[in-house]
C-alpha positions as CSV (number, residue, x, y, z in Angstrom):
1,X,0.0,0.0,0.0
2,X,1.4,3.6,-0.8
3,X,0.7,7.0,0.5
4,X,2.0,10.3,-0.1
5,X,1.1,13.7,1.0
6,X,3.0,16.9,0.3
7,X,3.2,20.7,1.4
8,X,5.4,23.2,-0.4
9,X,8.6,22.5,1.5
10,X,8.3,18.4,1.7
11,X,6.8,15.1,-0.2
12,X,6.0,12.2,2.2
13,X,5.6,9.1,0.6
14,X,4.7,6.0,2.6
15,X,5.0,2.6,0.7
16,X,4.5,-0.3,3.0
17,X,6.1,0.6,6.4
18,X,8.7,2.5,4.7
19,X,7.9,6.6,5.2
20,X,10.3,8.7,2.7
21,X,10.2,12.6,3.1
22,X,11.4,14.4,0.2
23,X,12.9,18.1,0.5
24,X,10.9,20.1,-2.3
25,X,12.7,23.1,-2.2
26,X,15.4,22.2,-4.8
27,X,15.5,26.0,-6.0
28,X,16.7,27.2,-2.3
29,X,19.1,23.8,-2.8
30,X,16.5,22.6,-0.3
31,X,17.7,25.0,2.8
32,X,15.8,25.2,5.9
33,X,12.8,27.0,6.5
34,X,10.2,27.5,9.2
35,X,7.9,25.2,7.3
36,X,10.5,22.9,6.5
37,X,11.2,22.8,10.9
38,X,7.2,22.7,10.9
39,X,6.6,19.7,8.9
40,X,9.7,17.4,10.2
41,X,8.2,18.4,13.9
42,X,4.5,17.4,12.7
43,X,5.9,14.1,11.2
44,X,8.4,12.8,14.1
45,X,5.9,14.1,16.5
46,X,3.4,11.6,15.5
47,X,4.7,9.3,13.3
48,X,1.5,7.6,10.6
49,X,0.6,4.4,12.2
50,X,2.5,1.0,10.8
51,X,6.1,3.1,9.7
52,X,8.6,1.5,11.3
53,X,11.3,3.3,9.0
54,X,11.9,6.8,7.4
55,X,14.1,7.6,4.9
56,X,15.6,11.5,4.3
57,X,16.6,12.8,0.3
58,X,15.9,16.2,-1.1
59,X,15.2,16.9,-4.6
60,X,17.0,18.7,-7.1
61,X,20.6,16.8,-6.1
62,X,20.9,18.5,-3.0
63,X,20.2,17.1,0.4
64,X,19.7,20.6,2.4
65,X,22.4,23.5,2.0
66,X,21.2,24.3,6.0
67,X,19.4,27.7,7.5
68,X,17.6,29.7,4.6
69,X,19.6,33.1,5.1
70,X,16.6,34.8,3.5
71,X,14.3,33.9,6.7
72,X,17.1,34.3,9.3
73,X,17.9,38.1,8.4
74,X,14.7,39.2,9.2
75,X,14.7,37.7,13.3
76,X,14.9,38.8,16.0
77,X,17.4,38.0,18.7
78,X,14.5,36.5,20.6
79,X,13.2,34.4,17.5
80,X,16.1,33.3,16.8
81,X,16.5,31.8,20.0
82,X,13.0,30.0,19.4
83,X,14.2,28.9,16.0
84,X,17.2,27.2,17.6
85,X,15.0,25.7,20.1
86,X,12.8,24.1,17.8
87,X,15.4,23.5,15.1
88,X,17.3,20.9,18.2
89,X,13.4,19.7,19.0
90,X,13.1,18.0,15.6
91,X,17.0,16.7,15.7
92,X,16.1,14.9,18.9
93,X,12.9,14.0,17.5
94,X,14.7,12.2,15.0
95,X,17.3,10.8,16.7
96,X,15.6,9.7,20.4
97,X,12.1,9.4,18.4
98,X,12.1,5.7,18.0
99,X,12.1,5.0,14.2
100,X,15.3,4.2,12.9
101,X,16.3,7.3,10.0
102,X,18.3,7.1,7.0
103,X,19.5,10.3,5.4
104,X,20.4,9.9,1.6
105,X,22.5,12.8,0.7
106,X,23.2,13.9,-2.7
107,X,25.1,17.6,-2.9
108,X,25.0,19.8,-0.4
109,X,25.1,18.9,3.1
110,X,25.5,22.6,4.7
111,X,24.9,23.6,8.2
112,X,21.4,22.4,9.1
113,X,21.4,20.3,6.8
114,X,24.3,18.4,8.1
115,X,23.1,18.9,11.6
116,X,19.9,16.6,9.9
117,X,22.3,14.2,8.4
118,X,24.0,13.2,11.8
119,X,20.5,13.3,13.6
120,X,19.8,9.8,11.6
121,X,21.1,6.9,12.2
122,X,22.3,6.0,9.2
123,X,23.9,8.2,6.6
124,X,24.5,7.2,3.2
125,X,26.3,9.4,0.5
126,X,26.8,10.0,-3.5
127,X,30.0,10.8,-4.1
128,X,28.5,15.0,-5.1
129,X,28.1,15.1,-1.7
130,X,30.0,18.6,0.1
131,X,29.6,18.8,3.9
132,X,29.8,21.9,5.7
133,X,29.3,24.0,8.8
134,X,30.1,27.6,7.3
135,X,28.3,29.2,10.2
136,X,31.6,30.3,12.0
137,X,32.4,32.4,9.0
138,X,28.9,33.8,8.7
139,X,28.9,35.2,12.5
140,X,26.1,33.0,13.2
141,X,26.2,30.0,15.7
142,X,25.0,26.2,15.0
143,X,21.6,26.1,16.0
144,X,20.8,22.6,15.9
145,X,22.9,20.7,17.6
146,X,26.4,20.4,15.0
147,X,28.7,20.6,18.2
148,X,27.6,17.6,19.8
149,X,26.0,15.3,16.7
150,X,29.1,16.3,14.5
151,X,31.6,15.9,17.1
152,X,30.2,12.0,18.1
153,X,31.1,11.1,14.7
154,X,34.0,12.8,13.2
155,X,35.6,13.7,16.9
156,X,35.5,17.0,18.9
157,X,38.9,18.2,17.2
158,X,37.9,17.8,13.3
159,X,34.7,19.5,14.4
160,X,35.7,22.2,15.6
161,X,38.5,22.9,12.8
162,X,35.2,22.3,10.5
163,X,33.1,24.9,12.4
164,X,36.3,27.6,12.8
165,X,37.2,27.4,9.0
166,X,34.1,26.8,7.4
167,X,36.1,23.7,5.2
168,X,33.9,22.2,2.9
169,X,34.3,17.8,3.1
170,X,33.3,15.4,0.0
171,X,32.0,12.3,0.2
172,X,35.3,10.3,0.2
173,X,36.4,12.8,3.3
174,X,33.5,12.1,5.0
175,X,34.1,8.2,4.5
176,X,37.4,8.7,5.9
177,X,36.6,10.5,8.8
C-alpha cells in the first residue's frame, strides 16, 4: 500500500512501512525554513501508524544546504533563540524518536542540513556530496545541535576545525573520517 502527502517545502511518501520525506525546495538547494522545521516536527511528532522506518533525500541533487539566510535576516534576537529551540526539538525527535532514520545525501550537506544528516542513524552518501558547517564564518552560531552530533562522529577536534574554517568535506572525506 502507498501513500503520499505533500506541502510546499516536503513530499511524504509512505510505501508499505517504509515513510520517505522528500525536500521540495530544490530552487533554495532545499535549505531550511520554518515550514520545513514545521513539517519534520509534525511528522516525528506523530509518526503515521505501521512506519517502522523513514528515509531523508531532497530533490534537485541536493540534500539541504542548511538555514535559509533569507528567513534568518529578518529575526529577531528573541526568535532566533526560538528557531534554535525548535530546530534541536526536531534533531532529537529524529534521533531519540524511535524509528530508525536514513539520510540519503546527494550535494549539499550545509549547516542544518548536516546537523539533519548526523540526527539519523544512518547516513548514506553520493560521491556530489559537500559537507559543511560555514556558520563560524557567517557570524552565526550552530543552531541545531552540530557541536555535539558532529563531534560524536568525526571527533571534537575535526569539528571544531570544520566549524572555525568553514572547510567544505566530499564524500570520500567524509568516509574517511
Amino acid at each position: 500500500m502507498s501513500q503520499a502527502a505533500a506541502t510546499d517545502v516536503a513530499r511524504i511518501e509512505i510505501d508499505d512501512d517504509i515513510a520517505t520525506i522528500t525536500f521540495t525546495r530544490a530552487d533554495k538547494r532545499n535549505a531550511m525554513n520554518n515550514a520545513l522545521v514545521a513539517a519534520l516536527d509534525g511528522f516525528f511528532s506523530n509518526p503515521p501508524k505501521g512506519v517502522s522506518a523513514v528515509i531523508l533525500n531532497g530533490e534537485g541533487g541536493h540534500f539541504c544546504s542548511g538555514l535559509d539566510l533569507s528567513e534568518h535576516e529578518h529575526r529577531s534576537p528573541v526568535d532566533t533563540v526560538h528557531h534554535s529551540r525548535n530546530w534541536h526539538r526536531v534533531a532529537d525527535l529524529i534521533e531519540y524518536g524511535g524509528l530508525p532514520v536514513i539520510a540519503a545525501m546527494t550535494g549539499a550537506v550545509i549547516g542544518g542540513g548536516l546537523e539533519i544528516a548526523t540526527a539519523a542513524h544512518v547516513r548514506i552518501a553520493e560521491p556530489s556530496v559537500r559537507f559543511q558547517l560555514p556558520e563560524g564564518r557567517r557570524g552565526i552560531f550552530v543552531g541545531g545541535g552540530a557541536t555535539v552530533r558532529v563531534g560524536r562522529i568525526i571527533g571534537a577536534d575535526r569539528m571544531r576545525e570544520m566549524m572555525l574554517t568553514g572547510r567544505s568535506y566530499g564524500a570520500e572525506d567524509g568516509l574517511a573520517m
